[in-house]
C-alpha angles and dihedrals in degrees: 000000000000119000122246105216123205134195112229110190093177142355098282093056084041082062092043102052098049097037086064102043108273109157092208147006136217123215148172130212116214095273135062107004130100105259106063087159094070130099093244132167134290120223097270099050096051089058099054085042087062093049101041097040082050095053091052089053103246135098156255137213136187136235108225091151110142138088112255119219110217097267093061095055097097092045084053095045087054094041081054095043087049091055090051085064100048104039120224121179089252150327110254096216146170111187121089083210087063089049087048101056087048102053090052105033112023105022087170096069102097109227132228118185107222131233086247083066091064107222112174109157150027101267093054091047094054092049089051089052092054090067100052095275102147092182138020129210097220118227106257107228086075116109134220094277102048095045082055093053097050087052090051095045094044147054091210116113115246126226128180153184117248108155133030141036127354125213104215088221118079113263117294099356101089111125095164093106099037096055095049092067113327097288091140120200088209091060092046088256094113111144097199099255091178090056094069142106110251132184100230113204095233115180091248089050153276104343115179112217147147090245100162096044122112139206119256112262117248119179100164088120100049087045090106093055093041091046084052088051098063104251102166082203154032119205120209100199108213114114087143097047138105118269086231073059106049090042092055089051105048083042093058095041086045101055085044095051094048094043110037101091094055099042104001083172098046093044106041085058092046077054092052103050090044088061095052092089088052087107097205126127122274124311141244136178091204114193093016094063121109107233124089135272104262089058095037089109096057091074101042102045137042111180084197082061110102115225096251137081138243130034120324117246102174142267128292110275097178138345132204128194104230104207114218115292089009105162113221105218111179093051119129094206125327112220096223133024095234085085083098095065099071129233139163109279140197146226108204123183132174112063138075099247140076110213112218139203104300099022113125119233144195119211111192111197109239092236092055094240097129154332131244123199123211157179120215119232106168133030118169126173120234100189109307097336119086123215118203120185116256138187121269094254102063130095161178098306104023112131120225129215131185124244113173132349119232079236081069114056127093141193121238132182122267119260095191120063121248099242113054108174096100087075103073098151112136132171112276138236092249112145119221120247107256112257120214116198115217114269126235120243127245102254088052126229098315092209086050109053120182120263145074121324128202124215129205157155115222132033089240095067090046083070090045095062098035091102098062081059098220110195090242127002121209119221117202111228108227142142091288103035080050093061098038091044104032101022099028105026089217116191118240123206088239123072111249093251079061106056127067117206106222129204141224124247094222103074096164108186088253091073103036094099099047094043091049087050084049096061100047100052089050093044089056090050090062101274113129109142115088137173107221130196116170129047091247093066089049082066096048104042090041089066094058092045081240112179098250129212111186109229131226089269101058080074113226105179089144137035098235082072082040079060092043079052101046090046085056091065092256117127104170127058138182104222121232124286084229091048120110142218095244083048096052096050085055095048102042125047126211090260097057100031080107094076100057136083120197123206108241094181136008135145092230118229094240087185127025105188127186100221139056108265107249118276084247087062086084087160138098104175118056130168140216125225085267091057093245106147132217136184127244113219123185119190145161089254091053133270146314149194111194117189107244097231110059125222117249138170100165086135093079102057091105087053093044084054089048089058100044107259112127115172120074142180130225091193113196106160130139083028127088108243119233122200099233098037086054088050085065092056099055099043097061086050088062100047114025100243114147116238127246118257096001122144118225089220099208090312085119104026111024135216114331111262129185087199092058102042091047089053084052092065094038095052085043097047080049091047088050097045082050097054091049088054090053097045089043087050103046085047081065115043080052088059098049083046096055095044090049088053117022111031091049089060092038117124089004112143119230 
């Protein structure tokens, strides 16, 4: 029987999910998953989760889902060590460094490779269960057919998405957040770029639209195939969702799951109508749609589709501020006492429906600058209007949404027990073994010479930036490199021993043969350096005895994922376009700094999309509400938005030598490469100018980090009380001075 697997954000949605036959949750703890902006679950209530969700007889796994930097490594080693005590089904993760640590240190924890891993095919699953992975989350722009051939061609388990919200970017690549201001996805900070309103430059002007935001995924029709194909489990999405939410959805995939066999038609429709109240936006089911490629996008975005979920009601025509005890004395009948309480209050006009007390709403600010979510706790009538409290951020213009109807909620009974002391358990003091990375030798990686690399994406450019001479150039395999170095046999301007293929992060099934086939065509013509980004192309590559570079998308922010690496038969690594410098010293010792190469200047690619943007997307150049711009870019290898401003951080290189790196990338893909512009470049490399209009990515600050921020103010708010001290001291010790001096002498005749 396969598994039907709920999010549970927080206790109520734990209720929920069991209370409606789920036959596991999934939940973070306030440290390490992808979803930090969650309720979650302190310490205590995790372990009575365990205990109470185990005597029911179902289970429990646990989101371990973001990439570490090295200084978190200990606190990591002690969480995991903490797990191991208190025994969950299994940790949800995406670092190899989190594989890593398991494998050496808690081989007991059962592993599941996240969706963030991005793990789309049977090659890269395989890889993943040779280091210990039990189940992968398989990437969700997969359809019904690949996902039947990974079963058939692995022993891993399969688990999938089938109901919930959708990320535009393909899983675990998305660099949008991160770039805005160090909100990485990858950390569970993502703050939902796609999901915004941009001013697109159409040729017939300026057009406003959501155009990178994407339907919610619903499969519950499709649940029969995917249960014949062999799916271990179904994934309901939803971490940040009500518990009346989570509890509709598990109902409606439930009663599917236990009745198909005996009436699929009947109770795919029962299904169906039980989802209705899910108030989320429109649905897709994706990959799994029947139309083509080329108009894949069209069911998955609608640029017209606010960013919000739940039915529309309107926008907010007036507000009024209500004092305490403030009678109301026009009003035709309040709908609950607290009215007297004040409150800021709203007058909303433009949908069908009039929201009452308990009903749960969703305010979107009008310049698309947030959402508030809240439950309503007084409505009262004034005439033919009706004023419902709202909260103190919302204003003239918001528009509000419906997420849930009082009607619609439901008690269920608790799944934790009322008195919690007795679970005491916390995570330790342990201190993590020390890890040393294998140094390079000192004749270097003879495959891997020290110097300048160039990056890009057509064979065309590769002749463009032959005159600079880089040591090694990287050529990007794609739809059009394929057909010019493995069809065509089309000669470079570089000897082979000077050019690295490198490969994309996206490796869906679908493409697993023929990309097999590609490589080794293009191994036996002499190419045998590649750039690899994704678990699948390390089991490829490994078969051919291939020299392999990992590239900036098998993440490597600590050096416990450099060791999975290493383990894997890889030596040398691009590190990640988020990383930063303070990042890279902790990782990489002096004695191993030869081993990486560090990205001086890319136009990051902010959305990767596995689909052509639809024919109605006639733009290039958008904008966001800050003005910042991006590029729109549709091929036959998906799609892409690039930052207009590149980062760039080819001012540094002098300081990068100083401290003993020695490889570096000029990465120009997905850009077409023009000779004075890469003169520029170059020339900035040379001299250490900085480049006009260039953005510095997290290579300064970081990731964003509410720890550290939060030990900012604690260590300023220190700073300050000190200063007071200080001040308050030396006052008096002034005083006592004073009084020691001069009173004794006061009044005292000479």
């Amino acid at each position: 029987m396969a598994e039907l697997l709920a999010p549970a954000g927080n206790i109520e949605a734990l209720d929920a999910a069991i209370g409606e036959g789920a036959d596991a949750v999934y939940m973070g703890l306030k440290t390490f998953n992808a979803r930090l902006r969650t309720t979650n679950f302190a310490w205590n209530q995790f372990e009575a989760a365990v205990q109470a969700v185990h005597r029911q007889g179902k289970k429990i796994f646990v989101t371990v889902n973001t990439v570490l930097e090295e200084y978190e490594c200990e606190r990591m080693y002690r969480f995991l060590a903490y797990l191991n005590k208190i025994g969950p089904d299994g940790l949800i993760v995406q670092d190899f460094g989190v594989v890593r640590m398991v494998q050496q240190f808690f081989p007991n924890l059962r592993l599941h490779a996240s969706t963030q891993m991005n793990i789309a095919s049977a090659k890269a699953a395989n890889t993943m269960s040779r280091s210990g992975i039990k189940r992968v989350v398989v990437a969700r722009e997969l359809g019904l057919e690949e996902i039947k051939q990974i079963k058939e061609r692995t022993n891993v388990e399969i688990e999938t998405f089938v109901h919930g919200a959708l990320c535009v970017s393909q899983s675990g690549l998305c660099l949008f957040s991160s770039y805005l201001g160090g909100k990485s996805a990858n950390r569970g900070m993502c703050t939902q770029a796609c999901r915004r309103l941009y001013d697109a430059d159409k040729p017939e002007g300026v057009e406003q639209g959501y155009y990178f935001s994407p339907y919610d995924l619903q499969l519950v029709d499709k649940i029969p195939d995917l249960v014949q194909a062999g799916v271990d489990s179904f994934k309901i999405e939803g971490r940040m969702k009500s518990a009346e939410y989570v509890g509709s959805v598990v109902a409606a995939y439930r009663y599917l799951l236990d009745n198909w066999q005996e009436d699929k038609k009947g109770s795919i429709a029962t299904a169906k109508r039980m989802l209705s109240t899910d108030f989320a936006r429109a649905k897709t089911s994706y990959w799994y749609s029947p139309c083509s490629e080329d108009s894949m996008a069209e069911t998955i975005l609608n640029p017209g589709q606010a960013s919000g979920t739940g039915i529309y009601l309107g926008q907010i025509a007036n507000v009024k501020n209500l004092k305490a005890d403030e009678e109301i004395a026009d009003a035709k009948s309040a709908k609950v006492a607290n009215t007297s309480a004040g409150g800021h209050y709203a007058l909303v006009k433009g949908g069908t429906y009039d929201p009452d007390v308990g009903d749960s709403i969703r305010i979107h600010k009008k310049d698309d600058s947030g959402r508030i979510s809240h439950k309503i706790k007084s409505v009262y009538e004034d005439g033919n209007n009706t004023w419902l409290d709202i909260p103190t951020g919302a204003g003239v213009g918001d528009a509000v949404y419906l997420l849930q109807t009082k009607s619609m909620s439901k008690r269920y009974k608790h799944v934790l027990p009322n008195d919690l002391s007795r679970y005491r358990s916390q995570p330790g003091g342990q201190q993590l073994p020390i890890l040393d990375l294998t140094p390079v030798d000192k004749n270097g990686i003879s495959y891997f010479p020290d110097g300048l690399y160039v990056q890009v994406s057509t064979v065309k450019d590769v002749f463009v930036i032959q005159t600079e001479k880089p040591v090694r150039v990287i050529l990007e395999l794609n739809t059009e490199t394929k057909i010019a170095l493995a069809d065509e046999k089309e000669k470079l301007p570089f000897s082979k021993r000077q050019v690295f293929i490198s490969l994309d992060p996206f490796m869906p099934q679908k493409l697993e043969d023929s990309l097999e086939e590609t490589i080794k065509t293009l191994v036996e013509d002499g190419y045998t350096n590649w750039v690899v980004n994704n678990p699948a192309h390390i089991a490829m590559l490994r078969a051919h005895k291939a020299n392999m570079v990992a590239g900036p998308y098998l993440y490597t922010f600590n050096r416990w994922a450099v060791s999975w690496l290493e383990n894997q038969g890889i030596e040398a690594l691009i590190t990640p376009l988020e990383n930063s410098k303070r990042n890279i010293e902790a990782t990489f010792e002096p004695a191993v700094r030869k081993k990486v190469m560090i990205s001086l200047f890319a136009y990051p690619a902010l959305f990767r999309m596995r689909f052509k943007l639809p024919e109605s997307y006639d733009f290039i150049y958008f904008a966001d509400r800050e003005g910042s711009v991006f590029k729109a870019l549709s091929t036959p290898d998906g799609s892409f938005v690039l930052p207009e401003n590149p980062f760039s951080i080819l001012d540094k290189v002098d300081t990068l030598k100083d401290m003993g790196f020695s490889h570096f990338l000029v990465d120009l893909s997905k850009t077409t490469v023009k000779k004075n512009e890469f003169k520029q470049i170059m020339a900035s490399y040379h001299s250490g100018k900085v480049l006009d209009e260039i953005s510095r990515f997290n290579w300064k600050d970081g990731f964003y980090s509410p720890e550290k921020i939060e030990a900012q103010r604690a260590m300023t708010e220190h700073n300050r009380r000190q200063r007071a001290q200080n001040a308050e001291n030396a006052q008096n010790e002034q005083k006592r001075g004073s009084g020691a001096n001069g009173y004794k002498g006061k009044g005292r005749k000479k």
